[in-house]
C-alpha positions, 0 to 999 in steps of 0.5 A, spaced: 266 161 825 270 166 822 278 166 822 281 171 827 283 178 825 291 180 824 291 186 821 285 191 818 286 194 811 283 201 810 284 204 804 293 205 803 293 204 810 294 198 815 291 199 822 293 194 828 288 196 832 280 196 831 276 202 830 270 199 831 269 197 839 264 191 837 271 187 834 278 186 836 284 185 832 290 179 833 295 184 834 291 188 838 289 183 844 297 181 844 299 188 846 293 189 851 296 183 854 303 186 855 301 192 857 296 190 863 302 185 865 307 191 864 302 194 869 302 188 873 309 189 874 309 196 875 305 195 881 308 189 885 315 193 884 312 198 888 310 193 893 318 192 893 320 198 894 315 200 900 316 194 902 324 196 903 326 198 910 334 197 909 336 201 903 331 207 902 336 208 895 334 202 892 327 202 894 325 209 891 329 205 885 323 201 885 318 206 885 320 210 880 321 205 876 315 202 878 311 208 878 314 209 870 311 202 868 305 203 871 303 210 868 306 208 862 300 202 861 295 206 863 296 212 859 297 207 853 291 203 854 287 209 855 290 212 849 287 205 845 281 206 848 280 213 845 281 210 839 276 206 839 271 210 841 273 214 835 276 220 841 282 221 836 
């Protein structure tokens, strides 16, 4: 069994995340964890906020912050799937 991976060194730079789809770095998996549960949250907050009947000002408050949170994870793990299959 081999130690886990922090951080990959290629050449003068330091990547974070792997570009190989086979392996996953320390650091990668931590920042896979926080964006799914900031995605998490995004959604329930939209769930609040639909739920919400007596103050609509609020509730598109929490949409919209939802909504912010939920299409910030996406399109970040997206952009960390692209990397790792060598798309960018």
């Amino acid at each position: 069994v081999e130690p886990p991976i922090w951080l990959i060194p290629i050449g003068n730079r330091i990547l974070f995340i792997s570009p190989y789809i086979d392996f996953q770095t320390v650091i990668e998996t931590i920042a896979v964890f926080v964006l799914m549960i900031l995605g998490v949250v995004g959604l329930a907050l939209i769930n609040m906020g639909s739920k919400l009947t007596y103050d609509p000002k609020y509730a598109s408050l929490l949409i919209s912050i939802g909504s912010a949170l939920f299409l910030a994870s996406f399109l970040v793990l997206q952009y960390f799937v692209a990397l790792k299959m060598n798309w960018i």
